[in-house]
N, C-alpha and C positions, 0 to 999 in steps of 0.2 A: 596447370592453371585451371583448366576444366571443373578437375578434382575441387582444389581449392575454391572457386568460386559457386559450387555447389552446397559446398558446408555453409560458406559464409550465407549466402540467400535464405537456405534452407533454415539455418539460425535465425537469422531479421524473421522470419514468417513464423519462427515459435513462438518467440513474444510478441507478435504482431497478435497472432491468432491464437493464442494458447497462455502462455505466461503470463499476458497482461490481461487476459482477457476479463470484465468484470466480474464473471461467475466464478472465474476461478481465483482470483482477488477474492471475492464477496467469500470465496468457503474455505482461502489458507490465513483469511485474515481472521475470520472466525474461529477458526481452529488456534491459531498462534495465540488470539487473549482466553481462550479457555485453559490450558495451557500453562499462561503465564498466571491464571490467577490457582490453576492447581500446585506449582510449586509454592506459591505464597504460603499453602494448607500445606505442604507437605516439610515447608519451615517451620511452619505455625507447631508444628508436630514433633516436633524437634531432629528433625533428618539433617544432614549436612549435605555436603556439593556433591560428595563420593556415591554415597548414597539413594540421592536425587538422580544423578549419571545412571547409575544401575537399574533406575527405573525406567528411565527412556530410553536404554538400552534391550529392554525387552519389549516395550510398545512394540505392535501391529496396528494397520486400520480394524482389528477387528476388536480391539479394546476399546474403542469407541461406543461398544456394546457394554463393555466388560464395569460389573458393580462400584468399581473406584471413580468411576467419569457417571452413567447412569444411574445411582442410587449415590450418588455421594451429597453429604450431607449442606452442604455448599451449592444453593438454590441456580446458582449462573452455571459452575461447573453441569449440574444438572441437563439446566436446559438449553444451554449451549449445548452441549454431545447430544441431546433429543434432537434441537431443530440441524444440525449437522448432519444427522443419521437419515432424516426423513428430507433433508433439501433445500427446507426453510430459511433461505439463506436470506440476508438482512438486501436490503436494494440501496442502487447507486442513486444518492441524493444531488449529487455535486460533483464535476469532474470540472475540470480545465488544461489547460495543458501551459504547463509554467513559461516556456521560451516561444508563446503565441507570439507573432511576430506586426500582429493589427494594433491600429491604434489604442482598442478597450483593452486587449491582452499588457501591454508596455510594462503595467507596474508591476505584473505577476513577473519579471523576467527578476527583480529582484529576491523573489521570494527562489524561484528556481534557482538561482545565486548561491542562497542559503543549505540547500536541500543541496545541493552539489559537492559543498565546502563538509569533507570528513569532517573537522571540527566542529559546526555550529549545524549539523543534522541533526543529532539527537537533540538538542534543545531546542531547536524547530520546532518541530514536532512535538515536543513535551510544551512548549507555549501556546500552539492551534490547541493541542486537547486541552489545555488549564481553559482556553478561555467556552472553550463546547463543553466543558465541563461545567463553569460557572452562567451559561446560559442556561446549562437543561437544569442546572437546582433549582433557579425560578419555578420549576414549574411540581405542583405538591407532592405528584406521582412519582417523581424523579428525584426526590430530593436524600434517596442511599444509593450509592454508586450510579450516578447516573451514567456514565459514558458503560455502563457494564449494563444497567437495564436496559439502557435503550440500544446496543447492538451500534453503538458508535463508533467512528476512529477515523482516523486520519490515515489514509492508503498511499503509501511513497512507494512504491517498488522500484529496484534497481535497473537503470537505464543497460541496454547491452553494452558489453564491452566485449574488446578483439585485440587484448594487450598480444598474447600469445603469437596472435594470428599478423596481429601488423607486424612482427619482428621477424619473421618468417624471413628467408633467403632465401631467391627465385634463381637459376641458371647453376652450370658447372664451371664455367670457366671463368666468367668476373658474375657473381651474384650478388644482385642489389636487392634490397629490402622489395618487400609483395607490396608495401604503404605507394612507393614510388610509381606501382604499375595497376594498381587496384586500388581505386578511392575508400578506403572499407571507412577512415575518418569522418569525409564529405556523409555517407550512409549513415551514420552514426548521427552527426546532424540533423540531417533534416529529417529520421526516425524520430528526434527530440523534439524535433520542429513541429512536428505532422501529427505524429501518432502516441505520443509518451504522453500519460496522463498522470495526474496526481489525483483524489478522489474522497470522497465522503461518504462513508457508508451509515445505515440504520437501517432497523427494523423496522416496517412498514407500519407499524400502529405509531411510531415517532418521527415519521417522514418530514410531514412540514414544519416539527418543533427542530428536529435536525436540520433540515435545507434553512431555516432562520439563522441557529447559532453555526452556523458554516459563513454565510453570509457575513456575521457581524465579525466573525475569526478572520476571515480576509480583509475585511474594514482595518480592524485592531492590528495585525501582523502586515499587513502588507502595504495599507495605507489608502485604498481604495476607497473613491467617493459613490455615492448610489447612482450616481448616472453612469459610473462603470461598471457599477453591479447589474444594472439594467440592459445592457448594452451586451456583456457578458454573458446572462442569463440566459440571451437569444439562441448563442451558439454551442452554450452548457450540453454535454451528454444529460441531461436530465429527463427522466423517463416521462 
């Protein structure tokens, strides 16, 4: 049991202090759209899946240097892999934590809801960016790819889980489930409660244009009035 309950804490404190952590967020989220907009180019090119596989099969971090990411002719691949390499990681605009359990938090538990449900996560998500998406066109500087100039997105990361570990069988002679004798579910809770955030990232030259269309995306998707947003605001991770 010992054993076991050392993994288990040991784990809560990687994503407490490490997994979730927003720098480390702010540099796998950057890394994952540069990424995503290199294989666009490397469709664009006429590579297939097999192909594309083969290549990310020989990636390193040190290709991050390497002329396909650095000198490629695709201005974000570019400068995504520069401001990665040197640090320049975009800042956290907006955090909340969806299953707040306060008055101003209430209406985010639906949205958490969403983000929960396999089925309707990825069009979660794809509807917050449609709508940060069509806030930052407004603005002239932003009006080609804007969620890619501006170092935007919408940060879900994966709550812990301990399927494995709950199913576990404790004793020799009648063994019952570890779930029975170690709360690891209850932990899981209130890690969601307390500490799981969802989050809003940009580039620091598009901070406040970003912390706006964040704003009006929790309006539009979640249904929230300005005296929640004000209220919310207070207790925002917002730097």
């Amino acid at each position: 049991m010992s054993t076991v309950e050392q993994i288990v804490i040991c784990k809560f404190m990687l994503f407490s202090y490490i997994y979730h952590h927003k720098k480390v967020r702010a540099a796998e989220g950057m890394l994952g759209k540069m990424l995503e907009r290199q294989v666009e180019l490397w469709r664009s090119d006429g590579h297939d899946d097999a192909r594309i596989l083969c290549q990310f099969l020989l990636l390193t971090d040190g290709h991050l240097e390497h002329p396909v990411f650095r000198d490629s002719k695709d201005q974000f691949v570019k400068e995504y892999s520069e401001r990665i390499c040197w640090r320049l990681l975009p800042r956290l605009v907006f955090g909340v934590i969806p299953n707040n359990a306060s008055k101003d938090g209430q209406k985010l538990k639906s949205l958490g809801a969403l983000l929960n449900d396999p089925n309707k996560r990825d069009a979660t998500i794809k509807s917050v960016e449609n709508v940060l998406a069509r806030e930052l066109t407004k603005i002239p500087a932003l009006k080609d790819s804007p969620l890619y100039r501006a170092g935007v997105w919408f940060d879900v990361p994966k709550a812990p889980t301990f399927e494995k570990t709950e199913s576990l069988l404790i004793g020799d002679d009648e063994p019952v489930l570890l779930q029975k004798i170690f709360p690891i579910t209850n932990w899981v809770q209130a890690y969601e409660a307390h500490r799981y955030q969802i989050r809003f990232f940009a580039f620091s030259e598009y901070f406040e244009e970003a912390r706006a269309a964040a704003i009006v995306a929790l309006q539009e998707i979640v249904g929230m009035n300005p005296e929640d947003l004000i209220d919310l605001d207070r207790t925002s991770s917002i730097p």
